[in-house]
C-alpha positions as CSV (number, residue, x, y, z in Angstrom):
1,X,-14.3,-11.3,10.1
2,X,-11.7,-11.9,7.6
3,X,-12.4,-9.7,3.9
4,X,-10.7,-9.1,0.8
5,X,-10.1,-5.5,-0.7
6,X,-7.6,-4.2,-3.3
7,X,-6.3,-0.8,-4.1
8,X,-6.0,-0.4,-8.1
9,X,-5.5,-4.8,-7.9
10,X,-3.1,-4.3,-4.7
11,X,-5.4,-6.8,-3.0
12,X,-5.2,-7.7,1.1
13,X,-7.0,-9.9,3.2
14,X,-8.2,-8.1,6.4
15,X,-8.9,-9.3,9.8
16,X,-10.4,-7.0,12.0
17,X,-10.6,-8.2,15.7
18,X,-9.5,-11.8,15.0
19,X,-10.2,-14.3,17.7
20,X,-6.4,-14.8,17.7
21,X,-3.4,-13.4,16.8
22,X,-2.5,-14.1,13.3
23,X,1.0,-15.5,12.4
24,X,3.2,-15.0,9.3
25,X,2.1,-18.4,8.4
26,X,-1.3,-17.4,8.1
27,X,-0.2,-15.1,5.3
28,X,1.9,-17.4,3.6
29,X,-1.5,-19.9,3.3
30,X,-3.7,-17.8,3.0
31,X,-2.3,-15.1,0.3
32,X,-1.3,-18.6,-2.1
33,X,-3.0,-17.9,-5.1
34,X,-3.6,-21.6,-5.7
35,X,-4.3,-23.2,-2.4
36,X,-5.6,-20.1,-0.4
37,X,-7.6,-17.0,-1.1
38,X,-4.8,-15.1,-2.7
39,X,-3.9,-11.9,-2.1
40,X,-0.6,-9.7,-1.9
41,X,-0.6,-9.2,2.0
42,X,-2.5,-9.9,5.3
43,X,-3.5,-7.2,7.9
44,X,-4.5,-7.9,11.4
45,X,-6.7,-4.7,13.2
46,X,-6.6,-4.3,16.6
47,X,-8.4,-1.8,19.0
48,X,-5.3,0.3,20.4
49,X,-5.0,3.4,22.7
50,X,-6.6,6.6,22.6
51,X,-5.8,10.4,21.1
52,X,-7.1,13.1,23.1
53,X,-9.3,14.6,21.3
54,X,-9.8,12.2,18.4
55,X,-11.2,8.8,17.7
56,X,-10.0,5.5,18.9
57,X,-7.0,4.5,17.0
58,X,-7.1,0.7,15.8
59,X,-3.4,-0.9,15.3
60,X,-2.2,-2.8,12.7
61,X,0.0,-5.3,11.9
62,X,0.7,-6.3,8.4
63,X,2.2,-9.2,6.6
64,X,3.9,-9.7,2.8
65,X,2.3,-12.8,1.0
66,X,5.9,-14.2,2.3
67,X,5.2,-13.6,5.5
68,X,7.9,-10.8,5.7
69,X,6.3,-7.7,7.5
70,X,6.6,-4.2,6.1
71,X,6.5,-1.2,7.7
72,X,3.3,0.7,5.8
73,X,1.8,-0.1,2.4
74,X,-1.0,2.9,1.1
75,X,-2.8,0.9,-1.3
76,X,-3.2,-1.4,2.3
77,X,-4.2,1.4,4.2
78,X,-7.0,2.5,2.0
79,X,-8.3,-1.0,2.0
80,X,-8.0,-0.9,5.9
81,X,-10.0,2.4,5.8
82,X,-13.0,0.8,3.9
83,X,-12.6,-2.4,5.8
84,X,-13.1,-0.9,9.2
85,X,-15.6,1.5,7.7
86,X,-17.8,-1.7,6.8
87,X,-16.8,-2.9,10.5
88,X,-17.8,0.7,12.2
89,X,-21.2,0.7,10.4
90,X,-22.1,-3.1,10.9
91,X,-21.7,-2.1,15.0
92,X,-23.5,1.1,14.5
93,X,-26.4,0.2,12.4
94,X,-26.6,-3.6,11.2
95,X,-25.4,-2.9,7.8
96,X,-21.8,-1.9,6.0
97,X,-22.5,2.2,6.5
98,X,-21.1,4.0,3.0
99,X,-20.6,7.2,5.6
100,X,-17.8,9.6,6.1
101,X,-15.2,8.4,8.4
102,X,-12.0,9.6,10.2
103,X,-9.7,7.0,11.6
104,X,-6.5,6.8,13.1
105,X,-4.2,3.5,12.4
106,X,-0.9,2.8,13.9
107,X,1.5,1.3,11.8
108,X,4.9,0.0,12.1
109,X,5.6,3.4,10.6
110,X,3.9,5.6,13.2
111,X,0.5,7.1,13.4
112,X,-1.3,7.9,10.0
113,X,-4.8,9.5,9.3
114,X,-7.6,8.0,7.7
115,X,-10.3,10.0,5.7
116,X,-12.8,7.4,4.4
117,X,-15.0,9.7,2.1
118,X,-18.9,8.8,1.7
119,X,-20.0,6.8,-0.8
120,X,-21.6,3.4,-2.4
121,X,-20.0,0.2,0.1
122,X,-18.3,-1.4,-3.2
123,X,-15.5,1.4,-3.9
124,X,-14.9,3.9,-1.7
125,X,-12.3,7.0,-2.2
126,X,-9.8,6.6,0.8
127,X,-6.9,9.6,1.7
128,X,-4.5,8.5,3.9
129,X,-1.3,11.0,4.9
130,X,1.1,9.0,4.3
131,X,3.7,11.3,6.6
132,X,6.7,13.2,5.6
133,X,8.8,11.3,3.0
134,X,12.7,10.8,4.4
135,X,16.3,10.0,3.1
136,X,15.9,6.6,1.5
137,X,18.3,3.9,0.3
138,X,21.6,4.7,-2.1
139,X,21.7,4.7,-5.7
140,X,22.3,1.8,-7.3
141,X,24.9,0.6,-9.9
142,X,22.9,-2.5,-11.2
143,X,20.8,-0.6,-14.4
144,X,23.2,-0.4,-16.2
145,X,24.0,-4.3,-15.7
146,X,21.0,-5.0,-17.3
147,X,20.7,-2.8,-20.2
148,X,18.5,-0.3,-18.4
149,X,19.3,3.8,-19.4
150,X,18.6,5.6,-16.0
151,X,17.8,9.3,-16.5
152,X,18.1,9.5,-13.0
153,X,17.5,7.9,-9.1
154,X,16.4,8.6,-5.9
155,X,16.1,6.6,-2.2
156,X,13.3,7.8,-0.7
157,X,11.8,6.2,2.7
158,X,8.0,6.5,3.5
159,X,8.3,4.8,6.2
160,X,9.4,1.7,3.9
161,X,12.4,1.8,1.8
162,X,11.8,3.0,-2.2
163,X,14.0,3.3,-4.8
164,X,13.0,5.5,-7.9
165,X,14.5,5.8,-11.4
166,X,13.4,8.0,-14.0
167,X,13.0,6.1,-17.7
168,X,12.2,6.5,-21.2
169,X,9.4,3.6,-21.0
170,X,8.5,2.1,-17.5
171,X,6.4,-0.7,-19.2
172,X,8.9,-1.6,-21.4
173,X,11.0,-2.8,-18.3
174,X,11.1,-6.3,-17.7
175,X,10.3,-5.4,-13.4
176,X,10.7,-9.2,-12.3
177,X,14.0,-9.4,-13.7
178,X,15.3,-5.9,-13.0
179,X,13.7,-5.1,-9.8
180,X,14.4,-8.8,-7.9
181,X,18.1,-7.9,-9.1
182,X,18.8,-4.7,-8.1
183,X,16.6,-5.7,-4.6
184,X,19.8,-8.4,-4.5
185,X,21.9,-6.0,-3.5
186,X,20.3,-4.4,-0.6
187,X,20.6,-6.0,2.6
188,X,17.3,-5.3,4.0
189,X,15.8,-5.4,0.8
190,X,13.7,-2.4,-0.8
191,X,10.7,-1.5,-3.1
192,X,12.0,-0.8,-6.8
193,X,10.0,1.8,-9.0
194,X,10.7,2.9,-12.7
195,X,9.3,6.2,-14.0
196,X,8.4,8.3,-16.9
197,X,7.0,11.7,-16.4
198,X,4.2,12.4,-19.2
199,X,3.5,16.0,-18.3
200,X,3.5,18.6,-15.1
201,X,0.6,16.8,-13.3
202,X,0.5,13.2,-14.2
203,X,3.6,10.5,-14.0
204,X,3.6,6.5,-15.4
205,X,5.4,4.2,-13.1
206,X,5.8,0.3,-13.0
207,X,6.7,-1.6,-9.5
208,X,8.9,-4.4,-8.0
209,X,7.5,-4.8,-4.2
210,X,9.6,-6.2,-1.6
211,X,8.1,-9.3,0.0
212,X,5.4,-9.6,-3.0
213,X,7.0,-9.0,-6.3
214,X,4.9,-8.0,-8.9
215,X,2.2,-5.7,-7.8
216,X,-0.4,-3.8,-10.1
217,X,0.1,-0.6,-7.8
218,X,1.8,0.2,-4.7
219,X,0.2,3.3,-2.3
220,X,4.0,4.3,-0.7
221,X,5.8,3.9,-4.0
222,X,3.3,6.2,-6.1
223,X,4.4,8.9,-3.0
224,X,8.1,8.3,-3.5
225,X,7.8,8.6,-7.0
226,X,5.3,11.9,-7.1
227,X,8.2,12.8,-3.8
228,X,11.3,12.0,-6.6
229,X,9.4,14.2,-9.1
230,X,8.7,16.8,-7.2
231,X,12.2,17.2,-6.1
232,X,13.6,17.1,-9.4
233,X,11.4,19.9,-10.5
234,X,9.5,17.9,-13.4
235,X,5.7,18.3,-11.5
236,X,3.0,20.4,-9.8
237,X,2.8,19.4,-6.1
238,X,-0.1,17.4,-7.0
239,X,0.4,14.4,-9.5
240,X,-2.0,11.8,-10.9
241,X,0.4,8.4,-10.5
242,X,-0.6,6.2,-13.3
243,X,0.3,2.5,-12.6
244,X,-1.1,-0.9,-13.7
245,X,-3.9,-1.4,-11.9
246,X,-5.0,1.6,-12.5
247,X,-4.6,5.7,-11.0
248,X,-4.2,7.9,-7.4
249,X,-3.6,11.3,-6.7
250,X,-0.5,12.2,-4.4
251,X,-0.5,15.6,-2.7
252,X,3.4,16.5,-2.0
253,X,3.6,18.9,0.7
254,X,4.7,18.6,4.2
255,X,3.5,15.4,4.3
256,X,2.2,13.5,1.0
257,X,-1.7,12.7,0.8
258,X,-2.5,9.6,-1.0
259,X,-5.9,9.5,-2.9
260,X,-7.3,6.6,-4.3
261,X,-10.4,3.6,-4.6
262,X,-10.7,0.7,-2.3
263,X,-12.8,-1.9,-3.1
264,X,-14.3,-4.6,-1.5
265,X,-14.0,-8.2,-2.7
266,X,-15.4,-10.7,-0.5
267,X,-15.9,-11.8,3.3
268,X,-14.3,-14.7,3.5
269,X,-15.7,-17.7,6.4
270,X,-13.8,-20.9,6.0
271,X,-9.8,-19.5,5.4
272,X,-9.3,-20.8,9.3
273,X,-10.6,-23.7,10.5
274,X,-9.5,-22.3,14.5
275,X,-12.5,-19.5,14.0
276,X,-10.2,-16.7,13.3
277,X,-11.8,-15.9,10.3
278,X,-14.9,-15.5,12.0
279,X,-14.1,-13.3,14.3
């Protein structure tokens, strides 16, 4: 069954168990906001191996609306949590369960928990540990280029590559422009994230995402920037990230838990006329 979820109007199409392996083509067609379904990136679940002593852990694979695949995306893995939540309680009991589950996903990242937390089958609150952040790309030169005043920067990898500046006004930053150009200048290419921090326990950031562009909210990149705060010494270890689509708590500890909704769009039966939607 192919659905649609977003995190905070980070929206994926989700294909647990397809009836064939998907393709980055399949996310270029389908994720066109004219002539598909739309959405920011696809993700294929797969039953994988098992953890002694914990639950079966499903693996996914994950797709950029360009067909570019990136390591981890949070806002993605929240959505996968409620997806296989509805999948989970459709095999158990007929009907999309709103129970309490604990999953394990593998992602091109590594292994990451999965705490789907009860509640109604249209939103559900989804924690995912995100892992411990590591040493992430290099400054760049290129604000200045373009008018931007840069308090200050930090790389910071969660898996995926993040750059974070701290600003006067994220909002007021034209993100197309700036972050597609200094995303130029990086080989591999890297998620771009401007900052303001509005008090001890709550920060305002706006997003450039590599292989999607403009995104209303992006799960790794609220960690890197709650991370870059936290480092700097300008928050509490835990930060409500304020972003377009809307707000998540980060935990910055060890490792940086990443609270926030998921909700469920649609079910979608006709996006592939081979039967992989229906899976």
């Amino acid at each position: 069954m192919l659905t649609k979820h977003h995190g905070l109007g980070n929206d994926f199409l989700i294909a647990v168990k397809p009836t064939r392996a998907l393709t980055p083509a399949d996310a270029i067609a389908w994720c066109d906001r004219r002539r598909g379904v739309g959405a920011d990136g696809l993700i294929e679940l797969t039953s994988g191996d098992d953890v002694e002593g914990s639950s079966a852990v499903w693996a996914m694979q994950m797709w950029n609306s360009d067909g570019s695949q990136p390591e981890i995306s949070g806002n993605g893995m929240r959505c996968v949590g409620q997806a296989l939540a509805r999948h989970i309680g459709s095999l158990e009991t007929g009907s999309a369960e709103a129970d309490e589950h604990h999953l394990l996903v593998r992602t091109a990242a590594g292994l990451r928990q999965v705490h789907v937390r009860p509640g109604d089958d249209a939103t559900r609150s989804v924690q995912v540990d995100m892992g411990a952040p590591g040493e992430g790309p290099a400054e760049s030169d290129a604000w200045s280029l373009m008018g931007v005043w840069v308090d200050r920067q930090l790389g910071v990898s969660m898996g995926n590559p993040h750059l974070v500046a701290l600003v006067d006004d994220p909002m007021a930053i034209d993100m197309e422009r700036v972050g597609s150009t200094i995303e130029a200048d990086y080989a591999d290419g890297l998620n771009v994230h401007v900052m303001r921090v509005d008090n001890p326990s709550t920060i305002s950031m706006n997003i450039w995402e590599r292989g999607a562009g403009l995104t209303e909210a992006c799960g790794s990149g609220a960690c890197a920037a709650a991370f870059a705060a936290n480092q700097w010494g300008l928050t509490e270890p835990t930060v409500k990230v304020n972003m377009p689509g809307g707000s998540a708590e980060i935990e910055v500890g060890d490792t940086l838990l990443l609270t926030g909704p998921a909700t469920f769009v649609a079910e979608i039966t006709a996006a592939d006329p081979t039967g992989a939607a229906n899976g």
